[in-house]
Every structure is written in C-alpha cells, then in structure tokens.
C-alpha positions in Angstrom: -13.3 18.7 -23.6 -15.5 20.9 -21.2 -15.5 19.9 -17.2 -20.0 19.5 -16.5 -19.2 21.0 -13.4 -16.5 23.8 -13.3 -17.3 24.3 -17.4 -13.1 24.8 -17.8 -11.8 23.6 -21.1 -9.2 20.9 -20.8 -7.6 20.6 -24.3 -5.6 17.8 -23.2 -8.5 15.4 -23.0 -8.5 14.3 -19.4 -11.0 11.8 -18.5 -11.0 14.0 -15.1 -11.1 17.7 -14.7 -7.5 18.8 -13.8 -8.7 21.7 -12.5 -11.6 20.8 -10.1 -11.7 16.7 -10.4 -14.9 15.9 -11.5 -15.5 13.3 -14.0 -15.8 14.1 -17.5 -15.5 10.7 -18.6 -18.7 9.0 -17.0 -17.9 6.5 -14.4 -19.3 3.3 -15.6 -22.2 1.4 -13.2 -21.0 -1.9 -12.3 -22.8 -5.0 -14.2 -25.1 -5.9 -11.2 -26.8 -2.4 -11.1 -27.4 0.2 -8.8 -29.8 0.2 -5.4 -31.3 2.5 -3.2 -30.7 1.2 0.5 -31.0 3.0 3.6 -29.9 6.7 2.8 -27.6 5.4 0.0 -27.5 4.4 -3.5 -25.2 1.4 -3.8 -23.8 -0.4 -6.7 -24.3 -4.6 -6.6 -21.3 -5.9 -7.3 -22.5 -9.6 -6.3 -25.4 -12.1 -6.4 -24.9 -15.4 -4.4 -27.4 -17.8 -2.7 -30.3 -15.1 -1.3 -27.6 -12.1 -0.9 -25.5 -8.8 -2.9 -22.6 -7.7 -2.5 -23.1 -4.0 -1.8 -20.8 -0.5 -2.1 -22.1 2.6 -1.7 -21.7 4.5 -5.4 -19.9 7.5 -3.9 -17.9 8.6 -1.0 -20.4 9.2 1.8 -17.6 10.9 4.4 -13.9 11.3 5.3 -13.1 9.7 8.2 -10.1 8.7 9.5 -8.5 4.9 9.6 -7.8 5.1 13.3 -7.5 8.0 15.8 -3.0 7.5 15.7 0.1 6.7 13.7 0.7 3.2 14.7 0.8 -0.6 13.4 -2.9 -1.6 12.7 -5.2 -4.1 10.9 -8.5 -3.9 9.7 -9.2 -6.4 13.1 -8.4 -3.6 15.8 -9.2 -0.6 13.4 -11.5 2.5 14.2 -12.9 2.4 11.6 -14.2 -1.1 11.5 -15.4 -0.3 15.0 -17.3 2.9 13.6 -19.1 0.7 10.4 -19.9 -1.6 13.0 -21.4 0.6 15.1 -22.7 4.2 14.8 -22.7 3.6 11.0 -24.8 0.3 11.2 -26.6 1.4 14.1 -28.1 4.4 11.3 -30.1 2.1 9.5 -33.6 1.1 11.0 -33.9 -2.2 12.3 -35.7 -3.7 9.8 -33.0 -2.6 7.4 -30.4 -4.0 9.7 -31.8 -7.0 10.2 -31.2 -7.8 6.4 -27.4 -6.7 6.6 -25.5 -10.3 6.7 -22.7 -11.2 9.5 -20.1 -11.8 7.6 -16.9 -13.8 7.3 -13.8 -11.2 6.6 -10.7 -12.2 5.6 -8.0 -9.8 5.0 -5.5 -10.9 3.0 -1.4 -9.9 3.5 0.0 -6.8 1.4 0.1 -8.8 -1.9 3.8 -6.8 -2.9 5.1 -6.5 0.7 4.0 -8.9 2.4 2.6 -6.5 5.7 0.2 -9.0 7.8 -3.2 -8.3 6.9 -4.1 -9.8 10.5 -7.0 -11.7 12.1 -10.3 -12.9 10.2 -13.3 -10.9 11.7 -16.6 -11.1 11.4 -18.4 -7.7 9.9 -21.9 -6.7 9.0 -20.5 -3.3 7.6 -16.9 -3.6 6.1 -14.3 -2.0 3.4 -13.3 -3.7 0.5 -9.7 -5.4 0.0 -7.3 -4.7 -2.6 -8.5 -8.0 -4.3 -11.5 -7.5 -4.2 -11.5 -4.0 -6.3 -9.3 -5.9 -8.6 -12.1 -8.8 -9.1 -15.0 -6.7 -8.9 -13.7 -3.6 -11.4 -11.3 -5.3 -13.6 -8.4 -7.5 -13.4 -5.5 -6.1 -15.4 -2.5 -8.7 -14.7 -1.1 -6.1 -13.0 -1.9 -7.5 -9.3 0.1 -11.1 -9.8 3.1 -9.3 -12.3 3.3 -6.0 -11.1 4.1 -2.9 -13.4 7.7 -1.8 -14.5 8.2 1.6 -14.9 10.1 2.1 -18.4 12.4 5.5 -19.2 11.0 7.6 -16.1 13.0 10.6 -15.2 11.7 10.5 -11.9 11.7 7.0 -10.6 14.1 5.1 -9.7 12.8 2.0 -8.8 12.0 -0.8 -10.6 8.4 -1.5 -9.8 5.6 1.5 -9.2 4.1 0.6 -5.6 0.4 0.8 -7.6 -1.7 -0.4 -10.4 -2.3 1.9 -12.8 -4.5 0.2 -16.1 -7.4 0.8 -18.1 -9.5 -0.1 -15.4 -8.7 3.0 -13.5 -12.2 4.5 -14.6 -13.9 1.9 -13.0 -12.2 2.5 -9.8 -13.3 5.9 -9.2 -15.4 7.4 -7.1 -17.4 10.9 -6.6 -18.5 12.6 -3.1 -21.7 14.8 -2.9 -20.2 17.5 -4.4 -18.9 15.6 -7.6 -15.3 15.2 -6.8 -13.7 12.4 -7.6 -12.3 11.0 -4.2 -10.0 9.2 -2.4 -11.5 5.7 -0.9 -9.7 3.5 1.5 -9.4 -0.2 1.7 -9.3 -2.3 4.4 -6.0 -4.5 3.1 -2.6 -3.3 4.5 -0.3 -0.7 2.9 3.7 -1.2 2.5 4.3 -1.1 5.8 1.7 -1.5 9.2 1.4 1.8 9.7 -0.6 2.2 6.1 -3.7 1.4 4.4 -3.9 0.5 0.3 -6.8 3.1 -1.2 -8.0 4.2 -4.9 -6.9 7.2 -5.4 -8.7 10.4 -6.6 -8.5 13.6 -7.1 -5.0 15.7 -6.2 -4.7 18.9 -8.5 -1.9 16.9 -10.2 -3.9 17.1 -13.3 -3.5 12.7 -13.7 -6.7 10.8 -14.5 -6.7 8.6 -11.4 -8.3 5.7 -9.9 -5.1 3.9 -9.6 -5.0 1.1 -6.7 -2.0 2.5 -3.9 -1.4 -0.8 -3.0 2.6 0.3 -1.4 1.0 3.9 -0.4 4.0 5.3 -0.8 6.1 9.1 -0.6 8.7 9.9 -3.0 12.2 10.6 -2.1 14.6 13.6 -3.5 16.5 10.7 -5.3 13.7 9.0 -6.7 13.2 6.0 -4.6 10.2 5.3 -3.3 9.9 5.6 1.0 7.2 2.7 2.6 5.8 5.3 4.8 3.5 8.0 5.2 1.1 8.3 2.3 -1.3 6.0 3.8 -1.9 8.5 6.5 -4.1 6.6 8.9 -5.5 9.6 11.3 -5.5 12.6 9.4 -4.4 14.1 5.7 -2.0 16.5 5.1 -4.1 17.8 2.0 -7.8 18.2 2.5 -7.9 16.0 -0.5 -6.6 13.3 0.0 -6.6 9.7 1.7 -9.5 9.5 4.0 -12.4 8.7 2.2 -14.9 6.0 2.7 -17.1 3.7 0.9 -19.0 1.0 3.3 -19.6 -2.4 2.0 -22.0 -5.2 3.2 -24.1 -8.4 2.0 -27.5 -7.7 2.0 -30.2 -10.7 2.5 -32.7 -10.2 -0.6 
C-alpha cells in the first residue's frame, strides 16, 4: 500500500500511514451526508423535528481542555466557554441564529464511574463518549468491555478503550491530512481527564480507538488513571488536544 500523501510504501497494509498518519484507508462519510456551514464542512449525523445533528468533518484546531491540571467537567470547562463564545461568536448572525440552544447532558465515566457533572445548556458543544459510539458504530464493547487475551505487556484485565471495527469511522483528519486526536466532552478515568478518539502517534497502530480510561502505562504493566488525558497542554505535539465542535442546526 502507498501513503496519497507522503507516497511511502507500507507493506504491512496499514489502513493509516505509519510513517506520516494520513489515511490510506478512506474515512467513510457518515449516512446523513456532508454540509458546508459557516467556514466548515460538517458531517450530519442526525435529523429530528426541523434540526441536524452537526460535527465538523475534520479537526479545525488544537486547543486545550482547560488552561490547568485540575478536576473538571464539561459544565465549568474552557473549552465549553470558548465554543460558546469566540467560536460561536465567528459565525454571522444570521448563521447563528439557526444554531439551536441545546439541552446537554453528560453522562458519568461509563468504566469508572468519574462524575460527568451538571446538565448545561450549549449552542456549540463536544460530543460524549456515547454518542460516538451511537453515531459511528456500536460494537458491544461500551456495555461489556474488551479483555485483553495473551498480552506481554498488559497486565490488566480490561484495556481502558474500545478498540473495534469501527475504529475507521472514528477518525478524523486536520488541514494538513493527519489523522488527529479529537476530544470529548465525557469524563476520563479520573477528574482530572477527558475521554478522546485517538489518532495519529508514530506508533505505526491504525487508530481511532475511543480512550475512554485515558490512561499511561506503568513499568509493570498496569495501567495508571492519570495523565494521558492531558487537559492544558500535550507532551507530544501530536497528541490529545484536538477539537471537533458540534451543534443542532434549525433547517
């Protein structure tokens, strides 16, 4: 297989590039569609009454969660206050006046139970673990998670993400065709972390997978709550910060 953007031969067959992470696998377009709104395409994941369910098709910036390390929720989150405001505030107001207030609840960490906090109501938001799962395929894995079988390198019973054949569904590129990193708005393992799709990190894995624990790897194996769901910065230029806004749009 030859990467369409770095033109490297991968004779493994990745359905991503391990060398520069683009696609070489075509990301499928979700049944509703795809629309242009505002600056953005956006697929339509949704129809219901007079609106859709809109998420922008790519990765439009890296921004971070919050501005510190600290318990959060999606309630008292920077981000939500940016979506909310400069971001919605950069759509012209007849555009914004067909972006729908809307009722947000998010749900506790479905595997650790970390308080998903407060309903808000949103005109811009992020989407919840659940929702990905209903809206790009539904594995099982969500209600009976995954056990790991013969891994040399885990040592726990249960990986702390879902990993299925809907992982191509899940990803997403940014303008330069890299498969990236987008975060959720649900709670990670712990209340200092954030679940995400994963993308692209060198590792040479096809990902997508849903980091619903978000979490590091110890030297023994065992898998540490904390960390991976870096909330105001990355580590790796790569990774974790990603965004892709989504809102009901009056038709």
């Amino acid at each position: 297989m030859r990467c369409p953007l770095c033109l490297k031969d991968d004779p493994n067959g990745h359905e991503m590039c391990p060398y520069c992470g683009a696609p070489i696998k075509p990301i499928p377009i979700p049944p509703g569609g795809k629309i242009r709104f505002g600056k953005y395409d956006w697929f339509v994941l949704e129809k219901a009454d007079n609106k859709r369910l809109l998420l922008t098709e790519k990765v439009i910036e890296k921004r971070p969660y919050h501005n510190q390390e600290c318990d959060i929720t999606w309630e008292t989150s920077d981000i939500r206050k940016y979506l909310n405001s400069d971001f919605y505030n950069s759509f012209s107001d007849s555009e914004k006046a067909r972006i729908a207030p809307t009722h947000v609840i998010t749900k506790d960490n479905p595997w650790y139970g970390t308080s998903g906090g407060n309903p808000t109501i949103d005109r811009i938001f992020l989407l919840s673990i659940e929702e990905v799962v209903k809206y790009f395929g539904d594995s099982g894995q969500l209600s009976a998670r995954y056990m790991y079988p013969n891994c040399d390198w885990c040592k726990d019973e249960y990986l702390p993400w879902i990993d299925d054949q809907y992982n191509v569904n899940r990803r997403a590129v940014d303008e330069t065709g890299i498969v990236r990193f987008w975060r959720l708005r649900s709670p990670g393992g712990n209340a200092r972390s954030v679940a995400s799709v994963s993308g692209f990190i060198g590792d040479g894995f096809d990902q997508g997978t849903i980091g619903i624990g978000n979490a590091d790897v110890l030297e023994d194996g065992h898998f540490l709550q904390t960390g991976y769901g870096n909330l105001s910065f990355a580590e790796d230029e790569k990774t974790m910060n990603g965004i892709r806004p989504a809102l009901w749009l009056y038709d």
